[in-house]
C-alpha positions in Angstrom: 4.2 18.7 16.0 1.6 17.0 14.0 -1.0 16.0 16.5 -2.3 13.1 14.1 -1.1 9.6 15.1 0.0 7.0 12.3 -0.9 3.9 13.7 0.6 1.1 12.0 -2.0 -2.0 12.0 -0.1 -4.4 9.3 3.1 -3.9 7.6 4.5 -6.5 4.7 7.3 -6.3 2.4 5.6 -5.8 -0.1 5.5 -2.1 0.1 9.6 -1.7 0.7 11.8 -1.2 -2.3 13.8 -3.6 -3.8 17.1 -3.5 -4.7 18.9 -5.8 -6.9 21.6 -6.5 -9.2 20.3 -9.3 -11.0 19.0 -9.5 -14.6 15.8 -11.0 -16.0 16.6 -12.5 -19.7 14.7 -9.9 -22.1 13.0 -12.9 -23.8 11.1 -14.0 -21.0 7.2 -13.2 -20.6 6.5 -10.1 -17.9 4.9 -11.2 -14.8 0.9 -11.1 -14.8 0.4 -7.9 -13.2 -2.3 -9.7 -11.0 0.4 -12.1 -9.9 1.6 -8.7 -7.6 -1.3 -9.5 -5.2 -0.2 -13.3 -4.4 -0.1 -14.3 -0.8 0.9 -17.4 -0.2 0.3 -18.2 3.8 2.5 -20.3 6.2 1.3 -23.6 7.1 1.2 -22.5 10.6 -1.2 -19.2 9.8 -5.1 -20.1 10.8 -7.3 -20.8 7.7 -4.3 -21.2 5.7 -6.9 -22.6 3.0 -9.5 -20.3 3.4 -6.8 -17.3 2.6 -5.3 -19.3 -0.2 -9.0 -19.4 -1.7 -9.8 -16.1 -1.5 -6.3 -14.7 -2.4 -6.9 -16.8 -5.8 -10.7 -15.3 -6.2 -9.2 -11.8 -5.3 -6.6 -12.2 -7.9 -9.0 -13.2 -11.0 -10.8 -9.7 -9.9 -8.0 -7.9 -10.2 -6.8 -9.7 -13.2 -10.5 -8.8 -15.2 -9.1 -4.7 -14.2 -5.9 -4.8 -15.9 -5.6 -3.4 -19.1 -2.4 -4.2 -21.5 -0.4 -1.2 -22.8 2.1 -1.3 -25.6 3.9 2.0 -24.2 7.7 1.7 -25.7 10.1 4.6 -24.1 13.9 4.9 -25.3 16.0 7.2 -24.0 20.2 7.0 -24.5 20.6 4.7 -21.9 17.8 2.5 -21.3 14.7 1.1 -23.1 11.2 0.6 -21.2 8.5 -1.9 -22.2 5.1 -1.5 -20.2 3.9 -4.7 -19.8 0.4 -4.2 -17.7 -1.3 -1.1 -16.1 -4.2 -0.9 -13.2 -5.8 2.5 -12.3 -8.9 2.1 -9.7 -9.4 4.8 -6.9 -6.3 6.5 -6.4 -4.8 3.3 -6.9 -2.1 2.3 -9.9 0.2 -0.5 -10.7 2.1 -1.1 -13.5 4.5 -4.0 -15.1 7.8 -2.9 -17.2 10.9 -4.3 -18.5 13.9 -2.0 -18.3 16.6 -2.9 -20.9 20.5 -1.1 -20.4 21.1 0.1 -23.8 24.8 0.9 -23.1 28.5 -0.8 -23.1 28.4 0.4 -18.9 27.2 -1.1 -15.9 24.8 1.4 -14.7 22.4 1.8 -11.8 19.3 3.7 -12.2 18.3 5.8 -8.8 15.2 7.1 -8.2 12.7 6.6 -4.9 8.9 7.3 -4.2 9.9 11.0 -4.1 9.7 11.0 -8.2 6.7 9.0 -8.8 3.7 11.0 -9.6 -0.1 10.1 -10.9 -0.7 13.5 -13.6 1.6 15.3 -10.7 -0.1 14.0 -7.7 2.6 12.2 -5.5 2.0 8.8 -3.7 1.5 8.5 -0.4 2.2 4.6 0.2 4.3 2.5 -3.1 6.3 -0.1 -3.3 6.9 -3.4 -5.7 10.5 -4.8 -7.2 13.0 -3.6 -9.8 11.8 -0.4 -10.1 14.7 1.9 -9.0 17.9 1.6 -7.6 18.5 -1.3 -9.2 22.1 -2.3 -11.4 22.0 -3.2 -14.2 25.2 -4.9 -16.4 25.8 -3.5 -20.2 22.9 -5.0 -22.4 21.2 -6.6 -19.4 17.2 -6.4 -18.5 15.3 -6.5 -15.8 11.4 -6.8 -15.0 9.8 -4.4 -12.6 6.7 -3.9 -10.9 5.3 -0.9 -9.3 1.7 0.1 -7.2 1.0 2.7 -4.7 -2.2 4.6 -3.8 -2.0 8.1 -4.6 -1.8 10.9 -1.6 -5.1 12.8 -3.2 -7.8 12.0 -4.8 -7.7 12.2 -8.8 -11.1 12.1 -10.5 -11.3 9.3 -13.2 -10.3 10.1 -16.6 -7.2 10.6 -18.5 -3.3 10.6 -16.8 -0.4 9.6 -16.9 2.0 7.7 -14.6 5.6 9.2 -14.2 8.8 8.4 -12.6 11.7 10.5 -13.1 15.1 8.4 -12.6 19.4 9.0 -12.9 21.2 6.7 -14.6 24.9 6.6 -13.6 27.4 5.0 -14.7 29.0 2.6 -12.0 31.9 0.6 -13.9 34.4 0.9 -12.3 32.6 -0.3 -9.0 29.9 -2.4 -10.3 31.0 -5.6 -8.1 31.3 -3.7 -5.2 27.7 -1.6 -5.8 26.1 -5.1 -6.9 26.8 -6.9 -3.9 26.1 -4.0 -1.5 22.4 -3.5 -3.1 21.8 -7.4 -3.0 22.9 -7.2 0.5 20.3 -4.4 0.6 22.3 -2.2 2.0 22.0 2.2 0.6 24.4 3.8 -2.2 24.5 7.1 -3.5 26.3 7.6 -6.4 26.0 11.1 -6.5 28.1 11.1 -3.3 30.6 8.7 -4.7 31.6 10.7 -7.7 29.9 8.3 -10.3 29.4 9.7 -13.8 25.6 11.0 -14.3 24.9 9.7 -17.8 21.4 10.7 -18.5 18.4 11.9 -16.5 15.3 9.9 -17.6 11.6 10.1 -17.2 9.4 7.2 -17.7 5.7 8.5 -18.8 2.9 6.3 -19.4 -0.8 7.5 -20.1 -2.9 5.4 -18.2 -7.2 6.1 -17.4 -8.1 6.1 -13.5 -11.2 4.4 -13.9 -14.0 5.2 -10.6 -14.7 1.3 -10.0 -17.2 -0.4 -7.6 -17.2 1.2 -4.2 -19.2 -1.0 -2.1 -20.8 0.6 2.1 -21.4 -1.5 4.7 -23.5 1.6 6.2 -27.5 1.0 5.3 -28.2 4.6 2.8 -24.8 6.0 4.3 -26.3 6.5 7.8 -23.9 5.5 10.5 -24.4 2.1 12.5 -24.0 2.6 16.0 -23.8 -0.2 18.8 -24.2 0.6 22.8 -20.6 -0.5 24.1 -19.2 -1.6 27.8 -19.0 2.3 28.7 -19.3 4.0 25.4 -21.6 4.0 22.2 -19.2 2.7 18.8 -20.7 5.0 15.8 -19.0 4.1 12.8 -19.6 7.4 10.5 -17.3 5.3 7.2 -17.0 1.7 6.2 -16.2 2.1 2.3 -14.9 -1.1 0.3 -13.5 -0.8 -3.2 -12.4 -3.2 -5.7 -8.6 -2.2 -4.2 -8.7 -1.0 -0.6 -10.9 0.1 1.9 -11.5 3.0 4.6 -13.0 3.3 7.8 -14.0 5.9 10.3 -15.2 5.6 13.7 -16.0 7.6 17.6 -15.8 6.2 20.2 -18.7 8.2 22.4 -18.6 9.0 26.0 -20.9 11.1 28.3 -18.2 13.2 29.1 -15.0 14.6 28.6 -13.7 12.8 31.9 -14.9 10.0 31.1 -13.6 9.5 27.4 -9.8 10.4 28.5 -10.2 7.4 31.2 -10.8 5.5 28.2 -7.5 6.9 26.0 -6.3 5.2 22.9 -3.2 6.8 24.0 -0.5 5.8 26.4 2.0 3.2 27.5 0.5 1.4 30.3 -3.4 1.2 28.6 -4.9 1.9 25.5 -7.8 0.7 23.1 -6.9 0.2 19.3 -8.4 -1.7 16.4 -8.0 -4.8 14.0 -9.4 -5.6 11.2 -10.2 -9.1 10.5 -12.1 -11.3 7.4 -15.3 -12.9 9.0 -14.3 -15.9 7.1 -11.3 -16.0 9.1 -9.1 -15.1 5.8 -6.0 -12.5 5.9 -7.2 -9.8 3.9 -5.1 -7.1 4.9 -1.6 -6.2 4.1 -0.8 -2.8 4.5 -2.7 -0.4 6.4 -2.7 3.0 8.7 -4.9 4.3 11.4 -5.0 7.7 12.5 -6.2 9.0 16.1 -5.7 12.5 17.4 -4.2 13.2 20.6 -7.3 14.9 22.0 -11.3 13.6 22.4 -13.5 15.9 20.8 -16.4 17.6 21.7 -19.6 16.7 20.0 -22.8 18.7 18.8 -24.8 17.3 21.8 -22.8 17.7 24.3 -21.2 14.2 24.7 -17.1 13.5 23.9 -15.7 11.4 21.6 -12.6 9.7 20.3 -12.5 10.2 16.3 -10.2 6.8 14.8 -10.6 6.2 10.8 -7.7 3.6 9.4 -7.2 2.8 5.1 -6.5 -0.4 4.2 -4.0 0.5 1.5 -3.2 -2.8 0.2 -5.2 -6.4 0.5 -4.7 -9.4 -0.5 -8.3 -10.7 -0.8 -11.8 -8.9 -0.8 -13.8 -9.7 2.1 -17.9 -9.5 2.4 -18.1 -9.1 5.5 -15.4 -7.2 8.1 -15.0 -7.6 12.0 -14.3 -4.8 13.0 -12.4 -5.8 16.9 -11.3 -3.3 19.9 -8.6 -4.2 21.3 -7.2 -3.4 24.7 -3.6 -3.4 25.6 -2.9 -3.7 29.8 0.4 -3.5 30.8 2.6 -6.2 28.9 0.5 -7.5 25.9 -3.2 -7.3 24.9 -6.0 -8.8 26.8 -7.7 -11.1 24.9 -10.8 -11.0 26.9 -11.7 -7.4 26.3 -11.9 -8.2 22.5 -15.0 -6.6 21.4 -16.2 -7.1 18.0 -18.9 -5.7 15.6 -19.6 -7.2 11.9 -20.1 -4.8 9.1 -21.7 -6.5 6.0 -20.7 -5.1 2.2 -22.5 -8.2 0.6 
């Protein structure tokens, strides 16, 4: 058993796949690619304007990144226009228009499995339109696409790839359409549906290194003495598209560090991340913890926590970084503990 906890901090639709049956006209405009990143907050979420503000300054950033492409593919089935690509630190995104060539109602199927950065796989994606998706004869549809890529790729020249089946679903195309509106699963391998044509979309896009901004002084670790432990925090890394943080949690002993577990059902510590201006700033992130303290060089135990932001919504100068402890049947709000780690 994998003895590395995912830890799910913030989870948003955003990064589930759509499914759709519904056509965009062809002579429409494609979506600003920057327009991916818009979060638009309920009236009853704190600092409603303050997130609004920086989701708008966080937006022109990424929009001053994009680069245009005039990539065409045409295969016998379907016909791709690349509208917009972004490649920044093992992050991508990309804008297309997928046109059904054919006199069939078809539906494209294809999943995260069979999108690959230059043959690296992604480790979270998401976005709209961009597989399993039905489409009626001559009909278009625009799609979107990001995900941050499972390992590192060093800047320079790739290509993005997604490898898709196109079936043709005719004779069931009401039936298909209203059961992927109603986001429900189909397989049309399983159904008997006619495999018209395998298809690989392949675009060429540069990963470029962009700005990777630490809130540690010369990349030493900050440390702060704690109610019972010291907080080190060994990584605090911002870049123009996500973030990543590692942390221990120090104790005199080994006794003493599993009275203080991050792991159980009655008591635990975790983290959140928050904006110090008080603006959401995260969407989509994990945290890992193992199941055991570890012993360090001097002698002393310690609980190892990192957690990747791999998706925001606005770019923060300055990061609270809050333990939280959970005590029986919700968290205890007077245990907070926070520490501020600068990037400005």
């Amino acid at each position: 058993m994998n003895r590395t906890m995912k830890i799910l901090l913030s989870l948003t639709l955003l990064f589930a796949m759509a499914l759709s049956a519904l056509p965009v006209h062809a002579e429409e405009a494609l979506m600003p690619l920057a327009d991916q990143f818009i979060y638009e907050p309920d009236e009853s979420e704190e600092n409603a304007e303050a997130t609004r503000a920086a989701n708008a300054a966080y937006r022109e950033k990424i929009a001053s990144l994009v680069q245009d492409s005039d990539v065409v593919c045409t295969s016998e089935t379907l016909r791709f226009e690349v509208g917009q690509v972004l490649a920044v630190e093992d992050f991508t995104a990309l804008t297309w228009r997928v046109s059904n060539l054919t006199d069939k109602t078809v539906f494209i199927a294809t999943s995260e499995f069979f999108a690959t950065f230059s043959g690296i796989e992604y480790d979270v994606c998401g976005g709209l339109h961009w597989g399993n998706l039905v489409l009626a004869p001559g009909a278009s549809a625009d799609a979107r696409f990001h995900g941050v890529l499972w390992s590192h790729f060093e800047p320079g020249e790739g290509a993005f790839s997604l490898e898709m089946k196109v079936y043709d679903i005719s004779q069931e195309a009401e039936e298909v359409a209203a059961l992927v509106d109603g986001g429900g699963e189909f397989y049309p391998g399983e159904s008997g549906c006619p495999l018209l044509e395998d298809v690989r979309l392949a675009v060429p896009v540069t990963m470029e290194a962009g700005e990777v901004r630490s809130a540690l002084p010369d990349g030493q670790p900050l440390e702060w003495e704690m109610d019972g432990y010291v907080l080190r925090v060994t990584q605090a890394d911002m870049s123009d598209v996500g973030a990543q943080f590692a942390l221990e949690r120090i104790y005199e002993s080994k006794d003493a560090a599993l009275a203080d577990s991050p792991v159980g059902d009655d008591s635990f510590w975790s983290y959140e991340l928050l904006s110090a201006d008080g603006a959401k700033w995260v969407s989509t992130a994990f945290g890992n913890i193992p199941e055991e303290p570890v012993e360090l060089e001097d002698g002393r135990w310690a609980w190892q926590y990192s957690t990747r932001v791999y998706y925001m919504v606005s770019q923060p100068d300055a990061v609270i970084l809050r333990a939280k402890r959970y005590e029986g049947n919700g968290y205890d709000e007077s245990a907070n503990e926070d520490v501020t780690l600068n990037f400005a």
